[in-house]
DOVO-51752 format. One line per field, with one value per atom (N, C-alpha, C): x, y, z. Coordinates in nm, 4 decimals. Layout:
<lumzas>
px = [X, ...]
py = [Y, ...]
pz = [Z, ...]
</lumzas>
This chain:
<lumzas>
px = [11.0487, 11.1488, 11.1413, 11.0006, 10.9862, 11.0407, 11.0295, 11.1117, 11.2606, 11.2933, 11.4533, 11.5082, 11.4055, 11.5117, 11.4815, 11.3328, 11.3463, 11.4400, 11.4913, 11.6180, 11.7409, 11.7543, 11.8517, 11.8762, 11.7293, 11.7294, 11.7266, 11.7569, 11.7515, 11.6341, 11.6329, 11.4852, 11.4513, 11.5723, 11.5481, 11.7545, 11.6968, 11.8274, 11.8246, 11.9443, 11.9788, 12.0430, 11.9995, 12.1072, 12.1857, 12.1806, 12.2885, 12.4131, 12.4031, 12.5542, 12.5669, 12.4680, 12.4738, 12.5267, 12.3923, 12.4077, 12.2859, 12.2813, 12.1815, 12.1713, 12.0508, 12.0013, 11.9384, 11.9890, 11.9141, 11.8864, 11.8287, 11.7888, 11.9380, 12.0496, 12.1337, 12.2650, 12.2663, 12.3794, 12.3016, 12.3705, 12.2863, 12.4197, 12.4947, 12.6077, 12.6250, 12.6760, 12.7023, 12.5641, 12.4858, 12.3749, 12.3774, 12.2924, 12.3115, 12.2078, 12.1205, 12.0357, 12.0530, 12.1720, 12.2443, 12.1607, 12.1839, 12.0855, 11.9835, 11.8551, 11.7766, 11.6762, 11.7694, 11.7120, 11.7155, 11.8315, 11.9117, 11.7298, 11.6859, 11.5901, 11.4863, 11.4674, 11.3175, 11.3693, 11.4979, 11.5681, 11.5903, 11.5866, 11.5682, 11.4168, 11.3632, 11.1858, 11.1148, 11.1582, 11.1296, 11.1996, 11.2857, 11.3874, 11.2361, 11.2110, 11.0707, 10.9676, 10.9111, 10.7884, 10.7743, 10.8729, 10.8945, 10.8850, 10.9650, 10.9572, 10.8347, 10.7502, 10.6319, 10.5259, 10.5481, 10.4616, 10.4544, 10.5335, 10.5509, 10.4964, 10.5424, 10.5090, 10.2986, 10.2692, 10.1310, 10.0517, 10.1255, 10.0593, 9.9648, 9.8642, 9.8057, 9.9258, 9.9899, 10.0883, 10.1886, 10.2358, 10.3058, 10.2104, 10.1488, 10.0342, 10.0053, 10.0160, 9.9666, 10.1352, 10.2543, 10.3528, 10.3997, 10.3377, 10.3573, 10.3156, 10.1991, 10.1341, 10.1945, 10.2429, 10.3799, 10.4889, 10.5855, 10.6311, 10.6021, 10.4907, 10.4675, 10.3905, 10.3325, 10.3072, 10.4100, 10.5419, 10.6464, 10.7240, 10.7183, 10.7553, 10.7016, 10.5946, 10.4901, 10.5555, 10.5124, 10.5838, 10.7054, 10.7953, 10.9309, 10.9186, 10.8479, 10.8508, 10.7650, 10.7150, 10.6533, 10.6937, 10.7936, 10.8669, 10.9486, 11.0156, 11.1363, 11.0595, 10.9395, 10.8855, 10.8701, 10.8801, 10.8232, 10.9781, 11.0741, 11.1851, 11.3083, 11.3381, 11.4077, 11.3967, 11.2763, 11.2433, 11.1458, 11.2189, 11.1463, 11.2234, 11.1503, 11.2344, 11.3055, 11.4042, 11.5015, 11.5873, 11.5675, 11.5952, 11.5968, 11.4690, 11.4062, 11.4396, 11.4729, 11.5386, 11.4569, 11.4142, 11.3248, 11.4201, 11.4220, 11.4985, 11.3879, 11.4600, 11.3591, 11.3376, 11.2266, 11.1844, 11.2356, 11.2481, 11.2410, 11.2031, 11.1788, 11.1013, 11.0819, 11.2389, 11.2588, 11.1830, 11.1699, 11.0912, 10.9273, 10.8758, 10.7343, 10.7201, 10.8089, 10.8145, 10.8461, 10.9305, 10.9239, 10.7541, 10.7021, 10.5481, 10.4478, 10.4868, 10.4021, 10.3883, 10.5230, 10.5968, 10.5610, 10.5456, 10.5090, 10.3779, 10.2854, 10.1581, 10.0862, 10.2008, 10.1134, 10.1417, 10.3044, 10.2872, 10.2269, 10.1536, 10.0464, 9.9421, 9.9144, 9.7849, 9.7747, 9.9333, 9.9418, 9.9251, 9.9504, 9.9542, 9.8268, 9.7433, 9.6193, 9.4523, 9.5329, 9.5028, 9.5352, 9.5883, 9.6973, 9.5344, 9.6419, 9.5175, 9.5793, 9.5293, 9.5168, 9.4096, 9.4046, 9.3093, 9.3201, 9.2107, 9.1999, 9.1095, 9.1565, 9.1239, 8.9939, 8.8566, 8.7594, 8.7354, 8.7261, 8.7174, 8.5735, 8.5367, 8.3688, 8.3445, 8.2502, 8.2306, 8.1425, 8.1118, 8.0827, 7.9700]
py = [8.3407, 8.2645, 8.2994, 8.3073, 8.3491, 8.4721, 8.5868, 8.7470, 8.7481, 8.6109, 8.5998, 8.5690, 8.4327, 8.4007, 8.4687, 8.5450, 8.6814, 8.7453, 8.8209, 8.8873, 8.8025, 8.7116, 8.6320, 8.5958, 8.5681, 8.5699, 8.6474, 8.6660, 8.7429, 8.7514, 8.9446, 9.0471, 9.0371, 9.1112, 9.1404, 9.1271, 9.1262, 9.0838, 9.1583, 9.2309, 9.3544, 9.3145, 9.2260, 9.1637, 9.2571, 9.3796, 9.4909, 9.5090, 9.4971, 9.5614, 9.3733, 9.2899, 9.1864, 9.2046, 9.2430, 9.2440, 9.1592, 9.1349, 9.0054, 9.1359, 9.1576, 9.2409, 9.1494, 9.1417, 9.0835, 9.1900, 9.1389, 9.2365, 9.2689, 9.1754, 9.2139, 9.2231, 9.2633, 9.2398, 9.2853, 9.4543, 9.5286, 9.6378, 9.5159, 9.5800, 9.6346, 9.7497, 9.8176, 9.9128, 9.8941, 10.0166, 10.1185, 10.1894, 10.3137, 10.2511, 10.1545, 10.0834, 10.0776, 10.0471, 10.0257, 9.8670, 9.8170, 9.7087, 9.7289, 9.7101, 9.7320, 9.5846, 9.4954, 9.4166, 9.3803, 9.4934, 9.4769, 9.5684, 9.6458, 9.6798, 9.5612, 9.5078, 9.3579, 9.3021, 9.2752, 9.1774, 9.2020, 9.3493, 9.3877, 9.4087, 9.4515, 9.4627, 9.3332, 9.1981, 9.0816, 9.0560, 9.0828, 9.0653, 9.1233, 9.2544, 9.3715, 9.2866, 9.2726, 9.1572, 9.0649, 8.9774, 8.8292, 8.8614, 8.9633, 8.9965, 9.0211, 9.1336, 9.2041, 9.0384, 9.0012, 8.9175, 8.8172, 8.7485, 8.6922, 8.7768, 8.8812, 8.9337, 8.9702, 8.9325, 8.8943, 9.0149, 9.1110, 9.2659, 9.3500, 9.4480, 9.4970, 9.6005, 9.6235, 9.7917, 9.7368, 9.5573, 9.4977, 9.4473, 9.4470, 9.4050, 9.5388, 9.6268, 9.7794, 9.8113, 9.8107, 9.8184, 9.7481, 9.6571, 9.5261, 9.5770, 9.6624, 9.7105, 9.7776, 9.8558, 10.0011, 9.8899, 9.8616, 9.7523, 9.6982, 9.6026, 9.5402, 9.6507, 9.8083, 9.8702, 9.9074, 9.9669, 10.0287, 9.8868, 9.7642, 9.6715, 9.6288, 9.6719, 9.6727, 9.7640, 9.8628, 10.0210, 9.9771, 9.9493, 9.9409, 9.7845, 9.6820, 9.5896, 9.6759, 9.8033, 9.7960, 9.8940, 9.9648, 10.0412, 9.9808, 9.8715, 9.8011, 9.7617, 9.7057, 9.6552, 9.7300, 9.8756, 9.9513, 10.0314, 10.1097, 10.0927, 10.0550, 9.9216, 9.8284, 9.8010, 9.7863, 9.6829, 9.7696, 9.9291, 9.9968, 9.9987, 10.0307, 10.0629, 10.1751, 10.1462, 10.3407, 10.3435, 10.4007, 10.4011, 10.3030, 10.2525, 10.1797, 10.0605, 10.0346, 9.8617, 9.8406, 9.7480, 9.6764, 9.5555, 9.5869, 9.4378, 9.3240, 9.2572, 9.1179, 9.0794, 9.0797, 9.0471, 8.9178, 8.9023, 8.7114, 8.7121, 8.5648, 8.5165, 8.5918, 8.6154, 8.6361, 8.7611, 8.8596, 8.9939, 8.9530, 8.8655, 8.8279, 8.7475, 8.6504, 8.6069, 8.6880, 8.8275, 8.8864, 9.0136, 9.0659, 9.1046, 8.9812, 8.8920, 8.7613, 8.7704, 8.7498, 8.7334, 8.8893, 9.0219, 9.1212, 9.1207, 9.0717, 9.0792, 8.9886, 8.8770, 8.7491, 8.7999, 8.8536, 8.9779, 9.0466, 9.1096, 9.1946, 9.1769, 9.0379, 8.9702, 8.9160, 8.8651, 8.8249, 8.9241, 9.0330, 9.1196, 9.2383, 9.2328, 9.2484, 9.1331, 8.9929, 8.9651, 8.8600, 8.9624, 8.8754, 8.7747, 8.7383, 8.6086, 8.6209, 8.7471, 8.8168, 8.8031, 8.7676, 8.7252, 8.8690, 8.9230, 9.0594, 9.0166, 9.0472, 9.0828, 9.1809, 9.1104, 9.2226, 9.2293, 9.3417, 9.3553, 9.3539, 9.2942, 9.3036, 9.4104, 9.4561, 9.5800, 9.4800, 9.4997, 9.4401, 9.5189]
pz = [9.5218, 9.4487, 9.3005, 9.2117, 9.0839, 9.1046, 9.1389, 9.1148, 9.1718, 9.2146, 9.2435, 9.1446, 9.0664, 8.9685, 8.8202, 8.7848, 8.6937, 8.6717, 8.8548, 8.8177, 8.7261, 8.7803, 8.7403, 8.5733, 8.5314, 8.4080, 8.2805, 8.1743, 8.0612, 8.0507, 8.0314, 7.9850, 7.8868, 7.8078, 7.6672, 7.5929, 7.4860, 7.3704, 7.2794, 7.2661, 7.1688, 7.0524, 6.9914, 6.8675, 6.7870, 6.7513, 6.6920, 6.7168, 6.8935, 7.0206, 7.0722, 7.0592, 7.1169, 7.2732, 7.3009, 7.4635, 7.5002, 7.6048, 7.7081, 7.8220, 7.8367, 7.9652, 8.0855, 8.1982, 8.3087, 8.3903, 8.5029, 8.6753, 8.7274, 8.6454, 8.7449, 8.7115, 8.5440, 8.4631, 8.3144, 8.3280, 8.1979, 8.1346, 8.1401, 8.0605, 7.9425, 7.9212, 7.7531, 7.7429, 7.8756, 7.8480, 7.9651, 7.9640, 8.0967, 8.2150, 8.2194, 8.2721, 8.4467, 8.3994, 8.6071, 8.6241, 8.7660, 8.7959, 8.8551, 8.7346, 8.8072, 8.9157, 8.9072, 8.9599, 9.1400, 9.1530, 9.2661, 9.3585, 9.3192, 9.4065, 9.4171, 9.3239, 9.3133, 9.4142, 9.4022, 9.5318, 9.6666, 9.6997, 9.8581, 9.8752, 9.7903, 9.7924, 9.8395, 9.7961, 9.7888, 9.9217, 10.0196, 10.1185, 10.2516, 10.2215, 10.2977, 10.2897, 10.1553, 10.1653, 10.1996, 10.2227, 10.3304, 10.4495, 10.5137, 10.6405, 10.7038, 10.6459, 10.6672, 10.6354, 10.5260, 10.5094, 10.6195, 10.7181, 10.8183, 10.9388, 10.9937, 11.1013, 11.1215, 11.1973, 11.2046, 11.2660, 11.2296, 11.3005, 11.1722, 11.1795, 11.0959, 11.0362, 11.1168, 11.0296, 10.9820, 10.9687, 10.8955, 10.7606, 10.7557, 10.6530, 10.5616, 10.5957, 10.5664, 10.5343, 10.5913, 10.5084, 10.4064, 10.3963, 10.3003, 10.1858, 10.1625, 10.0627, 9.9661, 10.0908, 10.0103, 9.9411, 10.0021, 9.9021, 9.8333, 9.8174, 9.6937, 9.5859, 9.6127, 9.5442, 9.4709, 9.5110, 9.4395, 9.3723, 9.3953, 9.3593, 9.2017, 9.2549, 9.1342, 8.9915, 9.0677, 8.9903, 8.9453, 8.9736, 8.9470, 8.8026, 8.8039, 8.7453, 8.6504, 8.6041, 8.4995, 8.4479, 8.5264, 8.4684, 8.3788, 8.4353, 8.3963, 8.2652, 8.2676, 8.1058, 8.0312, 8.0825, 7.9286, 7.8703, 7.9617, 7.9623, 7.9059, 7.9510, 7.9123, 7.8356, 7.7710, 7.5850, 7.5361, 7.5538, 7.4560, 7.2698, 7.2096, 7.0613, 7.0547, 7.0067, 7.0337, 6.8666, 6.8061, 6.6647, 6.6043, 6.5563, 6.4917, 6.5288, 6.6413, 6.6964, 6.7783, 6.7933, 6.8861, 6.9620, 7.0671, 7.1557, 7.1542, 7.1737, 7.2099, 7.3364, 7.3577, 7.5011, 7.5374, 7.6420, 7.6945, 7.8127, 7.8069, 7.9432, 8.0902, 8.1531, 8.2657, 8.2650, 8.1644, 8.1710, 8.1705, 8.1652, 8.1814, 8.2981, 8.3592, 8.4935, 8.5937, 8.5307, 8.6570, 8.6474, 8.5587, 8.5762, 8.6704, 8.6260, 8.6885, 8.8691, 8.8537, 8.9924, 9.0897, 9.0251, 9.0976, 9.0779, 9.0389, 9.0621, 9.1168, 9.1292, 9.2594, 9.3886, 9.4219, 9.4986, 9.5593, 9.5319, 9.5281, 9.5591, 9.4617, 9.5216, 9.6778, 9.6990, 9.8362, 9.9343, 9.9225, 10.0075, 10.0243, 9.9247, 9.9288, 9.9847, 9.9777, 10.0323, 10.2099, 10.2856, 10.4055, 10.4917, 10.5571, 10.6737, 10.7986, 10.8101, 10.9891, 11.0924, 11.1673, 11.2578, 11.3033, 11.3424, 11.4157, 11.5869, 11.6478, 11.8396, 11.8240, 11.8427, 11.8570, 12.0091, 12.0357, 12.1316, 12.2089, 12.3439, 12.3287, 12.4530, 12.4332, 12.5446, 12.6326, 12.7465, 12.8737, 12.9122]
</lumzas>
């Protein structure tokens, strides 16, 4: 729910062009949305995160790894300085780092019961 509503919220603020950058509305820049991937990534990790198999747990990883990747791309990126302007960061760009690294944590650590098997 936190990396749903990140996307949703304002990254960073360009006061020069007066633009508002979100995950999902980065108008007047070449940016595209990049929030539209957090939001199917987050769609994979629910799924996987539910299904109670080890190679759903182990794909879970890959997602929340590139999920990862992609949220820190987006931070360095997005609110870099580009002729001598610095955007202003905001919130939703630190709730969504937050939000991909609890992520992560979840999925590094899943609660799988494993079947040992006993030899006879």
């Amino acid at each position: 729910i936190l990396l749903s509503v990140a996307c949703l919220s304002p990254w960073v603020v360009i006061e020069s062009r007066h633009i508002t950058i979100s995950g999902i509305d980065a108008t007047g820049t070449n940016y595209g949305k990049p929030g539209y991937l957090h939001l199917v990534l987050v769609v994979f990790f629910l799924l996987f995160h539910f299904i109670p198999r080890v190679w759903a747990k182990r794909a879970n990883l890959l997602v929340v790894g590139i999920n990862t990747a992609w949220a820190i791309r987006n931070f360095f990126i997005i609110a870099v300085c580009r002729g001598g302007e610095c955007p202003e960061r905001k919130m939703g760009m630190y709730m969504l780092l937050l939000a991909s690294l609890l992520m992560l944590l979840a999925a590094l650590f899943p609660d799988v019961e494993l079947d040992e098997k006993k030899k006879a």
